[in-house]
Each structure stands twice: as structure tokens, then as C-alpha cells.
C-alpha positions as CSV (number, residue, x, y, z in Angstrom):
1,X,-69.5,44.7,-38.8
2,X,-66.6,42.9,-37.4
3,X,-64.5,46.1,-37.4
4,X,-66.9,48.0,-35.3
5,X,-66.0,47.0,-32.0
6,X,-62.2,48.5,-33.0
7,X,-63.7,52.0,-33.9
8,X,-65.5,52.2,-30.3
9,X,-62.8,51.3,-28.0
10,X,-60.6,53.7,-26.5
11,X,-58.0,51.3,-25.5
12,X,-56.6,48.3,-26.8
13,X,-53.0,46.6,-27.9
14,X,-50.0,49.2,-27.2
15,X,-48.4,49.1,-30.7
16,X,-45.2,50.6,-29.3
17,X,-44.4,47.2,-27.8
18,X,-42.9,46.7,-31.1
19,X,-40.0,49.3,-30.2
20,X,-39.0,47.0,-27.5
21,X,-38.9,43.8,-29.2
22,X,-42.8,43.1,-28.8
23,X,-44.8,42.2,-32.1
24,X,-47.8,42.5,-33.0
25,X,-49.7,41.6,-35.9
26,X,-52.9,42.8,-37.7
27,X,-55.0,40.4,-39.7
28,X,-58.0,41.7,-41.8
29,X,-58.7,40.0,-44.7
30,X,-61.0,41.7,-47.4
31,X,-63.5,38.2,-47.5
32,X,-64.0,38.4,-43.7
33,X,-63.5,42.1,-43.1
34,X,-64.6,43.8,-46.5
35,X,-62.2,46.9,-47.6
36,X,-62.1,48.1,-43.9
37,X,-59.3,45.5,-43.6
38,X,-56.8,47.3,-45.7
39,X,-57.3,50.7,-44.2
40,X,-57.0,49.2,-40.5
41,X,-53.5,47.8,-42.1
42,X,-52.4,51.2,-43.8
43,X,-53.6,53.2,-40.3
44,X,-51.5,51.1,-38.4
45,X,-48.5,51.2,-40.6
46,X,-48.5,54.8,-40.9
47,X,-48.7,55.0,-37.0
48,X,-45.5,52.9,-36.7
49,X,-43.8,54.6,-39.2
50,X,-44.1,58.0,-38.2
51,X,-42.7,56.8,-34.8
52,X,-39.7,55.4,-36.5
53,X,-39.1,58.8,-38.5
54,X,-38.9,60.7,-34.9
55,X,-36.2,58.3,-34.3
56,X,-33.7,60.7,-36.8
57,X,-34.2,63.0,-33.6
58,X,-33.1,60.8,-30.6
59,X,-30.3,57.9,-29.8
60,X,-33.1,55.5,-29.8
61,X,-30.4,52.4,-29.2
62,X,-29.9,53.9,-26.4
63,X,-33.7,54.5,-25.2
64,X,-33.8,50.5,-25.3
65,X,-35.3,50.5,-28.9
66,X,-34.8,47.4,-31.5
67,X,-35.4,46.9,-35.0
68,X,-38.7,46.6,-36.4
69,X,-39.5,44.3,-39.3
70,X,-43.0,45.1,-41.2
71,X,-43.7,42.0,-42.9
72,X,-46.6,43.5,-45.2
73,X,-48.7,39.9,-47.5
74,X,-50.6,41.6,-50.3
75,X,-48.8,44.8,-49.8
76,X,-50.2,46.2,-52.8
77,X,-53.5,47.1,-51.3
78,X,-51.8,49.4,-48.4
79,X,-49.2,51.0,-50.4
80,X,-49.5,54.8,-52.4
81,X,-48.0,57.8,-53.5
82,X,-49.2,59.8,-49.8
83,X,-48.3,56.5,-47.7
84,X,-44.9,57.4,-46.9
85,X,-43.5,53.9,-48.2
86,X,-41.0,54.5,-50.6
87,X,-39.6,57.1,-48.1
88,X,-39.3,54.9,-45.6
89,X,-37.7,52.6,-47.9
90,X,-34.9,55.0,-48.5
91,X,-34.3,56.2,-45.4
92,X,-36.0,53.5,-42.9
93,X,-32.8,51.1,-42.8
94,X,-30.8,53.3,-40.5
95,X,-33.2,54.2,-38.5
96,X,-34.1,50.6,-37.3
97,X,-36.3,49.7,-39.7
98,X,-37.0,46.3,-41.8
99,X,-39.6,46.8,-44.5
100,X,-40.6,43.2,-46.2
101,X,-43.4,43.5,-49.0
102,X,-44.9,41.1,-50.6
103,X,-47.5,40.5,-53.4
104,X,-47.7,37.7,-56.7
105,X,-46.8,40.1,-59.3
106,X,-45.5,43.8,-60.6
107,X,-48.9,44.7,-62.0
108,X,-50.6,45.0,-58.3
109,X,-48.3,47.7,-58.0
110,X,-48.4,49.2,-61.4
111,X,-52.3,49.3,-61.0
112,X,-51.8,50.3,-57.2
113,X,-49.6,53.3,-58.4
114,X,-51.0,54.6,-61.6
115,X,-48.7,53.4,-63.5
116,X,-45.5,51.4,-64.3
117,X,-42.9,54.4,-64.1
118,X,-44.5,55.1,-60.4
119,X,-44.4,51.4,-59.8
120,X,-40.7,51.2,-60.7
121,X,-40.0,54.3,-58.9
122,X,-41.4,52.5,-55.9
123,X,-40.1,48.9,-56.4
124,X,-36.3,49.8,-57.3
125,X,-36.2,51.4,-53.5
126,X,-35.9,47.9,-52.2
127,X,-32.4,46.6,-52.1
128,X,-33.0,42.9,-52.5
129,X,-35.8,41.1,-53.5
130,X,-37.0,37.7,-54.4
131,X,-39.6,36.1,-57.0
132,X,-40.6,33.0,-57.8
133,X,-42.1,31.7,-61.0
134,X,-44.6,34.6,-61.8
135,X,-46.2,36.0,-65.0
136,X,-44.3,37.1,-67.8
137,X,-44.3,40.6,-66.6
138,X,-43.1,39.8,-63.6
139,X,-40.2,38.0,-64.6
140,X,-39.5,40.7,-67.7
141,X,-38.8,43.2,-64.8
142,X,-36.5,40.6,-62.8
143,X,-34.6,40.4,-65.6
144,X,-34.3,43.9,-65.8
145,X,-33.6,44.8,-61.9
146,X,-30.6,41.9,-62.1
147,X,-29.5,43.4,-65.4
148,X,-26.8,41.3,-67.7
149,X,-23.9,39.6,-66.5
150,X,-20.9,37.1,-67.6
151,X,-21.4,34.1,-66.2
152,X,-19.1,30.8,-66.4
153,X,-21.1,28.0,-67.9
154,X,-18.8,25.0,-68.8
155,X,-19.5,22.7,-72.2
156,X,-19.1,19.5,-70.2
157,X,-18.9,18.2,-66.9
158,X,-15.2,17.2,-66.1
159,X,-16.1,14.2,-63.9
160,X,-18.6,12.9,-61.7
161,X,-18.4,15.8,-59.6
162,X,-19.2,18.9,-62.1
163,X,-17.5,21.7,-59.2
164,X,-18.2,25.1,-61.7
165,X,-21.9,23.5,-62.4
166,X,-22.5,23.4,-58.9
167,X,-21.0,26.5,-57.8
């Protein structure tokens, strides 16, 4: 019901403000909004990224254009395999765009996906990432993405100021 009055206007917010250095943000919340929320959210990515794509056929610097960051909480209910994510992933960075996803654990995605080969598939396109403490799962594939490494860790501290601990 509270989506309604979105699907019977014919004007509203310009999204392409965001080009320019505008934002804009969309909040729908499944609890307020019901699932209508998360396709709002995937409608207006998908809008904003196919604008970005059409930037591999202009000098869009020199139209004026900036960066765009999509800061996407609970990504895992707007991401699939027909969404155009992991593409724009791969090839979004040089074309101005900033893609940060977030979401508690690896198995939103697996679940999201179909699976935890299309999950990986979609998770090693980032090129950083954080976590914090998560469930085991979670933390068995953080352990896998930063792989094995030597690492200098001294028997004893060598005065009151332990520098190689620190560092």
C-alpha cells in the first residue's frame, strides 16, 4: 500500500542527479514495505547501471559526469544471475563506478545464487572486502579469499615498546 503512490506518478526524483554529484537514496524496508521494497531497489539499480554501461561509448569526464558509489545494506535480496551485478563488478570501476555491498554472511548469497560455486563466482569479483566476526562459514571463506601467508610473529617482546608486535 505504501508503494502505490510510486507506481501512479509519472514524475518524481531525477535519478541522473547522481551523474553530477547528486545522491539519492532509496529506502524500502521488507517490514514496512513488504517484498515490493526489494524490487523498487533492484529497478532502480538496474536503471543506474545501464546508464553507467553507455558510458564505454562517450568521454563522460568530459560531459561533467562523477563517480557513483552504490552503497547496497542487505544486498543479498537485490542481487542475481540476470541483474547485471557481477558484470558491473568487472567492468564498473573504469567506467566511474563504486559498487559497495553489504550483507551478515556468505550464505545470503549462496542461497540468493543457487548455490556456493555461483556465490563465489559472484563474491571473488570484488577486489577488497571487509568482515567482521560472522559465522563459521563466513569466516572459512575469509580465510580462503586472503589465502596463506608468512607472517613475522616474534617469541617475546624486546622492551616496553614491542615495534614488530605493533606493526
Amino acid at each position: 500500500e505504501l508503494l502505490l503512490p510510486w507506481a501512479h506518478c509519472e514524475f518524481g526524483v531525477s535519478l541522473d542527479r547522481v551523474f553530477f554529484g547528486g545522491s539519492c537514496g532509496i529506502n524500502t524496508p521488507d517490514e514496512m514495505v513488504g517484498p515490493g521494497g526489494a524490487l523498487v531497489q533492484a529497478l532502480v539499480k538496474q536503471r543506474l547501471f545501464v546508464h553507467i554501461r553507455r558510458r564505454a561509448f562517450y568521454d563522460w569526464k568530459k560531459k561533467g559526469e562523477t563517480s557513483v558509489m552504490f552503497l547496497i545494506d542487505e544486498a543479498h535480496a537485490i542481487v542475481g544471475s540476470g541483474s547485471g551485478d557481477s558484470s558491473m563488478l568487472r567492468m564498473g570501476r573504469s567506467l566511474g563506478a563504486i559498487c559497495v555491498y553489504a550483507t551478515q554472511e556468505v550464505e545470503s548469497y549462496i542461497l540468493r545464487l543457487g548455490g556456493q560455486h555461483e556465490a563465489n563466482g559472484f563474491l571473488n569479483s570484488f577486489q577488497s572486502f571487509a568482515s567482521l566476526d560472522s559465522n563459521p562459514l563466513t569466516m572459512q571463506w575469509v580465510q580462503h579469499r586472503l589465502g596463506q601467508k608468512m607472517s613475522f610473529v616474534p617469541l617475546s617482546s624486546g622492551g616496553p615498546v614491542a615495534y614488530e608486535q605493533k606493526a
